[in-house]
C-alpha positions as CSV (number, residue, x, y, z in Angstrom):
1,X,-0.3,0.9,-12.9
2,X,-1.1,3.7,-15.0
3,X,-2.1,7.3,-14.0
4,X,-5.7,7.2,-14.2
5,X,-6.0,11.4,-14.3
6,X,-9.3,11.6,-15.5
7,X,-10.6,11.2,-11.8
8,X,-11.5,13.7,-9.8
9,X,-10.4,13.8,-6.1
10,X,-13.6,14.7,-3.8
11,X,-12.7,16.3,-0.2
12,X,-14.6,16.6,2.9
13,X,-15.0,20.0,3.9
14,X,-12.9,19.5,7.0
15,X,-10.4,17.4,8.8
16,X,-11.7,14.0,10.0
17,X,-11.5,14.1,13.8
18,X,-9.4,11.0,14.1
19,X,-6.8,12.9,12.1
20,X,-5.8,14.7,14.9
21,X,-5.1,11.8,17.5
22,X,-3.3,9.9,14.7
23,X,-1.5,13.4,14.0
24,X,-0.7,14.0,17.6
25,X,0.8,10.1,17.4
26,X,3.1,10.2,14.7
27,X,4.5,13.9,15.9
28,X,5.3,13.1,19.5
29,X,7.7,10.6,18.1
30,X,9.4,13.3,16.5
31,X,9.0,16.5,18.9
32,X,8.3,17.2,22.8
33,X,4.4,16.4,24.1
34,X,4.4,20.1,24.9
35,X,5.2,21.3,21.3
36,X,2.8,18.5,20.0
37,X,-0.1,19.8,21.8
38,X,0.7,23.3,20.4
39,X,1.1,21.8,17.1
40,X,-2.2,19.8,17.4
41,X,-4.1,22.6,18.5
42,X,-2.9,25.6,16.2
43,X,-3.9,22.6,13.5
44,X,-7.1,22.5,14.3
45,X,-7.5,26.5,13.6
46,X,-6.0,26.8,11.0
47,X,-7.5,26.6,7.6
48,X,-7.5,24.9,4.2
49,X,-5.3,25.5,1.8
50,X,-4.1,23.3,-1.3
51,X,-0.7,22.4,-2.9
52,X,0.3,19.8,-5.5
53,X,0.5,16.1,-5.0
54,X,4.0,16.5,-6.3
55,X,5.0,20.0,-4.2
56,X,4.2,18.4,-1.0
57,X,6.5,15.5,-1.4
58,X,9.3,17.3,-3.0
59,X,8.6,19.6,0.4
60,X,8.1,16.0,2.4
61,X,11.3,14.7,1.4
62,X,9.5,11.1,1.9
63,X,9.4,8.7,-1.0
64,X,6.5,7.5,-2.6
65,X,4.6,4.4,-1.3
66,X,4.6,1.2,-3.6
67,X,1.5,-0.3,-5.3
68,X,1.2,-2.8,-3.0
69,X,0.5,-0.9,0.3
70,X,-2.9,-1.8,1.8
71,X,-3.5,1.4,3.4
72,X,-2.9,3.3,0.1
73,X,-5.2,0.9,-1.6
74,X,-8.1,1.6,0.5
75,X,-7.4,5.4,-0.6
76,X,-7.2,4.7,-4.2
77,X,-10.8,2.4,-4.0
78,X,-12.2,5.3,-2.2
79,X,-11.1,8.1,-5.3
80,X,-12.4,5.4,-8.0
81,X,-15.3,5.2,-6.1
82,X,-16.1,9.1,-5.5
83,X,-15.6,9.1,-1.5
84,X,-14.6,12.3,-0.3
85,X,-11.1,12.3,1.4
86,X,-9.9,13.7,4.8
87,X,-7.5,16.9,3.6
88,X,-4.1,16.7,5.2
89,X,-2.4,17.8,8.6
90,X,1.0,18.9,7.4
91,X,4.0,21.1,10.0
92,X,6.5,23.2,8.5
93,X,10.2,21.8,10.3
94,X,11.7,25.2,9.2
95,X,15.0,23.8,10.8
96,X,15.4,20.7,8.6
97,X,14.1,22.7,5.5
98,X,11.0,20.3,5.1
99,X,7.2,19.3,5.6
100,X,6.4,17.0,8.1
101,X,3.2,15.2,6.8
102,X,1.5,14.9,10.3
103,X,-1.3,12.8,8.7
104,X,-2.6,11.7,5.8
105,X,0.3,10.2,3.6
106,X,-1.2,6.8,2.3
107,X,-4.0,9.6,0.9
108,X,-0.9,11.8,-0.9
109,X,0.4,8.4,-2.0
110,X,-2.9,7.2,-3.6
111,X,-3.6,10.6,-4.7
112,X,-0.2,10.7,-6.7
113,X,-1.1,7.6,-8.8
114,X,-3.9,9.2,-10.3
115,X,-2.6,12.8,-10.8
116,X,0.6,14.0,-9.5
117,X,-0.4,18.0,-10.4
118,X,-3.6,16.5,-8.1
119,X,-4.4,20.1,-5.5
120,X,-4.3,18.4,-2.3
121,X,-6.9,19.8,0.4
122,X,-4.3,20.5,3.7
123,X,-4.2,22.7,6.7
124,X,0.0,23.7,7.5
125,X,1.4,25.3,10.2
């Protein structure tokens, strides 16, 4: 598919609330439930910032999702079609030298396909 860079990515002004559950999921996997809720909560004060499509998953360390994900379809549909997005829950892992992207990678991964300079809408801790 080809970059389609002419479209403009539209964000909500804030985090979706269902971010954070989904967040608090996907990081108690990696770290302790007392650490996630730390996480989770210092999260949800902290504010938006941007970074580039392509800064966050050289920071990531995660490869790119194919074309034929559903999840990142539904996020692509939604740019072409003007829907504001749900900015990004991403943890610094200063110990393994990386961003863990908390939530929100199908959206970096449809994002990417239209414009990998693309600022993404985040909060980091």
């Amino acid at each position: 598919m080809a970059k389609e860079k002419a479209q403009e990515i539209n964000w909500l002004p804030d985090v979706e609330e269902h971010d954070y559950p989904a967040a608090e999921s996907y990081l108690s996997i990696i770290y302790q439930e007392d650490k996630v809720v730390d996480m989770i909560a210092r999260l949800r004060k902290a504010r938006i910032v941007q970074f580039k499509a392509k800064d966050i998953f050289r920071a990531s360390q995660l490869s790119l999702l194919g074309v034929s994900n559903s999840h990142v379809d539904k996020d692509r549909d939604k740019i072409r079609k003007g829907k504001s997005l749900s900015p990004l829950l991403l943890v610094r892992d200063e110990q393994h030298s990386k961003v863990v992207i908390a939530d929100g990678y199908h959206r970096l991964c449809a994002i990417y396909d239209f414009n990998e300079d693309a600022f993404i809408q985040c909060k980091i801790i």
